[in-house]
N, C-alpha and C positions, 0 to 999 in steps of 0.2 A: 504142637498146635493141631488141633482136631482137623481133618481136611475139609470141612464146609467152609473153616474159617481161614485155610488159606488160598481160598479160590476169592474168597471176598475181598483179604488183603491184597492179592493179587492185581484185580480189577482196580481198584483202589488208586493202587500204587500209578497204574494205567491211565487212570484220569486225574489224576493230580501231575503227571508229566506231559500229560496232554495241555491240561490248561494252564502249564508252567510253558510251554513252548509257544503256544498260541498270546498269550498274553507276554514273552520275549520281543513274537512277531507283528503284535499291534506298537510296539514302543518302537519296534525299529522303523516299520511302516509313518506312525507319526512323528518320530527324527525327520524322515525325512521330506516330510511335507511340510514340517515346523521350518527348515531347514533352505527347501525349495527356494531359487529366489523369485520375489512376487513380485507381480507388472504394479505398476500405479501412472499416476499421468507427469509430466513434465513438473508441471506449475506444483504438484504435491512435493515431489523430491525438493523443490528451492522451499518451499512450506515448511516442510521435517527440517532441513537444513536450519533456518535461521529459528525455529521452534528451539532446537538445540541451542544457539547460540542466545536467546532473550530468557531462556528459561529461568537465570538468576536475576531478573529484573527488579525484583525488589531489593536486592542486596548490594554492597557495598562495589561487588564487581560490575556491576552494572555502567558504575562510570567511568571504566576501562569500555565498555562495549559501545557507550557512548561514542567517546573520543575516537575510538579507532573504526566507528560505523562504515567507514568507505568499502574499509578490507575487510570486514564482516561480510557486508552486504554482494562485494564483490566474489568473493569464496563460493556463495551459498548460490549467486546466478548461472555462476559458470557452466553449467550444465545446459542454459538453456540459451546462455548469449552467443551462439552458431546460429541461430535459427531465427532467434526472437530480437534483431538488432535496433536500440533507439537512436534516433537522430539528436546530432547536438546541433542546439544552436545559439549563436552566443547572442548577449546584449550586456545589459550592466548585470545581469545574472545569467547563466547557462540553463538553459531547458530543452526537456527531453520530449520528443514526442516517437510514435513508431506508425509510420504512415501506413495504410489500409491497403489490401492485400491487390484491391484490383484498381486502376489507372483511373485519374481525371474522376475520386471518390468527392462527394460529400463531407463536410463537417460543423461540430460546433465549436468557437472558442471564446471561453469564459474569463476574461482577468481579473482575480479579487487584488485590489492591492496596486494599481499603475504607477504609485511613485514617479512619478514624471517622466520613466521610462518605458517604451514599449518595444525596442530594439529586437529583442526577441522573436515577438509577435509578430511585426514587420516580415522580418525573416522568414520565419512560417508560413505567413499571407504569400507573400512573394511566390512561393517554392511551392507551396498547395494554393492555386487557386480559387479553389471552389468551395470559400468559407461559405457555409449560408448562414451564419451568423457570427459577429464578432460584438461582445459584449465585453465594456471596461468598470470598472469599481471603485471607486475610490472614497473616504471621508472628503474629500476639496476635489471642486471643477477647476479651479484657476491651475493652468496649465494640461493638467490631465482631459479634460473634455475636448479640448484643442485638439490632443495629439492621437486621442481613440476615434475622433470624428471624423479625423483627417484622411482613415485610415478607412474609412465608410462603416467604420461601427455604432454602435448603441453606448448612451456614456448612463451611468446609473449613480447619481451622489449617495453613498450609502457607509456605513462602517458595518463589514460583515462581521458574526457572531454566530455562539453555539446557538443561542435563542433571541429571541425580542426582549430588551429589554436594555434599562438606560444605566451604566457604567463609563468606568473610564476609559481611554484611547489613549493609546500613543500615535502621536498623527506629527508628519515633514510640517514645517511653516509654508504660507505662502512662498519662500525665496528658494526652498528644497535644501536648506542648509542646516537646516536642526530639524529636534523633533520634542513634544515635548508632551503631558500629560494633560487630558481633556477629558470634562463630563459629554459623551457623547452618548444616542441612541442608538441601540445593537437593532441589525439586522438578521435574523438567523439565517442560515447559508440557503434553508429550502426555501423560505421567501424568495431571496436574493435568484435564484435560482428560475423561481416561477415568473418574478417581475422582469426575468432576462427573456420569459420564451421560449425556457428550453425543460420544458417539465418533463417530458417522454427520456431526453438521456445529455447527459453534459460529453461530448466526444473530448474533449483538450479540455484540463484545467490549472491555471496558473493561481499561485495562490502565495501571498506576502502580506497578511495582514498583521504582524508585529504581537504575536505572541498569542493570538486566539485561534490559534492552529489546535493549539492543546487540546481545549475543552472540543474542539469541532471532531479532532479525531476519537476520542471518547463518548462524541455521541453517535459515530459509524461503529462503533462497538456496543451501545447502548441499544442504540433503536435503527438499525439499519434497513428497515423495512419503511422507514417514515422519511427516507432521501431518495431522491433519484436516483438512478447509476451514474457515476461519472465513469469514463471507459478510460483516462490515462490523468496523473493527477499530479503536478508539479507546486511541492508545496515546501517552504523554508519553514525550518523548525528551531523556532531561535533557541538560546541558551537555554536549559532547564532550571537550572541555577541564579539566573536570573529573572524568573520571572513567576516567583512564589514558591515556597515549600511543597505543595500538590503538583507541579511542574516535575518536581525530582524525578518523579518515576515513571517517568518519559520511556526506558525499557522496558518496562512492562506496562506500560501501553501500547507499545509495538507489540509485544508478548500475545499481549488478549488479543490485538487485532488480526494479528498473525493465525490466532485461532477459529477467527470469524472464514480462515479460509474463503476470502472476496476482496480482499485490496491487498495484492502480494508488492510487494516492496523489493525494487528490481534495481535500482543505481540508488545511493546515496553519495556525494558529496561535500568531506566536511571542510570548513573552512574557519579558522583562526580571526575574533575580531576582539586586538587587544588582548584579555586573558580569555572570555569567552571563545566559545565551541560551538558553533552553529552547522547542522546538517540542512543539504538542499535534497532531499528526497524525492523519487519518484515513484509511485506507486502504480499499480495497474489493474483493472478490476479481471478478473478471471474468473465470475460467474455469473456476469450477467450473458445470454447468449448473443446479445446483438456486437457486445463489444469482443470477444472472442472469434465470432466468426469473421466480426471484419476488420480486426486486426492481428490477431494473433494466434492464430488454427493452431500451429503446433504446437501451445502450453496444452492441449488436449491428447497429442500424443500416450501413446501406450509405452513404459520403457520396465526395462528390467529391474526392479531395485533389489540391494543385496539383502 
C-alpha cells in the first residue's frame, strides 16, 4: 500500500473506533436513564396499577376481575391506603367518605336513590356537622321525604338518569317490599345536580339508583367537561349481567374511565345477591383542585416508581 494511503486508512480506522465508542457510550448513558426509577404522583401509581388490571375488559376474563373486584381494587390502593384513609360508615349499605383535612370543614351531600333508608347519611350528619346542604332523591316521597326532611334536608321527587328522557324504572313499592318496572321520566344527573344547588362541586355523593349507574358512568367518560365535579362518590353497580347485553362490559368501562385519570376507584365492595355480583364502589375525583386540596393532599405526592 502506497504510504498516502496508509496514513488515510489509518485515520480511518481512528474515527470509526471513535464513533464505535462514543455511540457504546450513548447506549450505556440512555440504559441508564431508560432504567433510572421515575418519580410520578401517588394517585398515578394506583391508576398504572388497576390500568393493568381492566386492561382485558372486553374479554372473557373480565368476569373474573368482576367478581373478585374487592381484591383487585384493594391490591392496586395499597400504596396510598397509609395516608389517604376512608371512613366507613354503616346503614343498610356501607359508605365511604374521607373527611377534609382541616377541623369543623364545610360540605355538600347529594343522595340519588334513598330507598327508605338514610342510616348512613344520619351517621355522617351526626359525625361532620357542618352539612351546608343535604339533598335526598328519590322516584317516591312516601316515606323518603319524611326521613330526608327530618334530617333538615332538601327532598327532590326525581328518577335520576344519564340524560332527560322518558323510559323505564325499576322503583321499591309504596310498602319498600318489592320493586317492580315503571314508564318513568329520567332526570339527567347534571340537572339533578343544578336542581340540588350544588353546581360549583358535589363534595359526598351516594348513589343507588338500580342499574343507571351504567350509562351515568359512561357519560363521565364521554363528556366529562359537561358535569360537575363530584369530590368522593359512593355508587352500587349492580349486576352487569343482569341488566342488558351493553351492561357486560362494565370492565371496560372502568378501563376507559380509569383512563380519564379524574375518578380513581379507591375501595370496591362486592357482595353476593342470590347468583348475582354486585360491587359497591367508591370513587374519588383526583383532578379537580378543590377536592384534592381539601381532601386528600397526599394522592399529589411525588413517589419513586420502578
Amino acid at each position: 500500500m502506497l504510504p498516502q494511503f496508509r496514513g488515510i486508512a489509518s485515520t480511518l480506522r481512528r474515527v470509526i473506533i471513535i464513533v464505535a465508542l462514543a455511540y457504546s457510550c450513548y447506549n450505556i448513558v440512555l440504559y441508564f436513564v431508560n432504567t433510572e426509577p421515575k418519580e410520578t404522583t401517588l394517585a398515578d401509581v394506583v391508576f398504572d396499577c388497576l390500568a393493568e388490571k381492566f386492561k382485558n375488559g372486553n374479554t372473557f376474563e373480565a368476569a373474573f376481575t368482576w367478581i373478585f373486584l374487592s381484591e383487585v381494587v384493594q391490591t392496586c390502593s395499597a400504596p396510598a391506603n397509609k395516608t389517604v384513609i376512608p371512613e366507613l360508615f354503616f346503614g343498610e349499605e356501607q359508605k365511604y367518605f374521607i373527611p377534609a383535612m382541616t377541623p369543623n370543614f364545610e360540605y355538600t351531600l347529594l343522595t340519588l336513590g334513598v330507598g327508605h333508608n338514610i342510616e348512613a347519611e344520619k351517621k355522617i350528619l351526626r359525625k361532620y356537622k357542618n352539612c351546608k346542604s343535604f339533598v335526598g332523591v328519590d322516584p317516591t316521597s312516601e316515606i323518603n321525604e319524611n326521613l330526608v326532611v327530618k334530617e333538615g334536608g332538601k327532598f327532590l321527587q326525581r328518577t335520576v338518569g344519564a340524560k332527560d328522557e322518558v323510559a323505564e324504572a325499576y322503583l321499591m313499592n309504596r310498602q319498600g317490599n318489592d320493586s317492580n318496572w315503571f314508564n318513568m321520566t329520567y332526570t339527567s344527573l347534571q340537572n339533578i345536580i343544578t336542581q340540588a344547588g350544588m353546581e360549583d362541586h358535589v363534595d359526598l355523593m351516594l348513589m343507588d339508583i338500580e342499574g343507571a349507574e351504567f350509562e351515568i358512568l359512561e357519560r363521565f367518560i364521554d363528556n366529562p367537561k359537561k358535569h360537575t365535579p363530584i369530590c368522593q362518590l359512593n355508587v352500587e353497580i349492580h349486576s352487569p349481567w343482569n341488566n342488558g347485553v351493553q351492561k357486560d362490559e362494565i370492565v371496560q368501562t372502568l378501563f376507559k374511565l380509569n383512563e380519564k385519570r379524574e375518578y380513581l376507584l379507591y375501595v370496591a365492595d362486592g357482595i353476593q345477591v342470590k347468583k348475582q355480583v354486585f360491587n359497591r364502589c367508591f370513587f374519588i375525583n383526583v383532578k379537580d383542585p378543590y377536592c384534592i386540596d381539601k381532601y386528600y393532599p397526599a394522592l399529589k405526592n411525588r413517589v419513586t416508581a420502578a
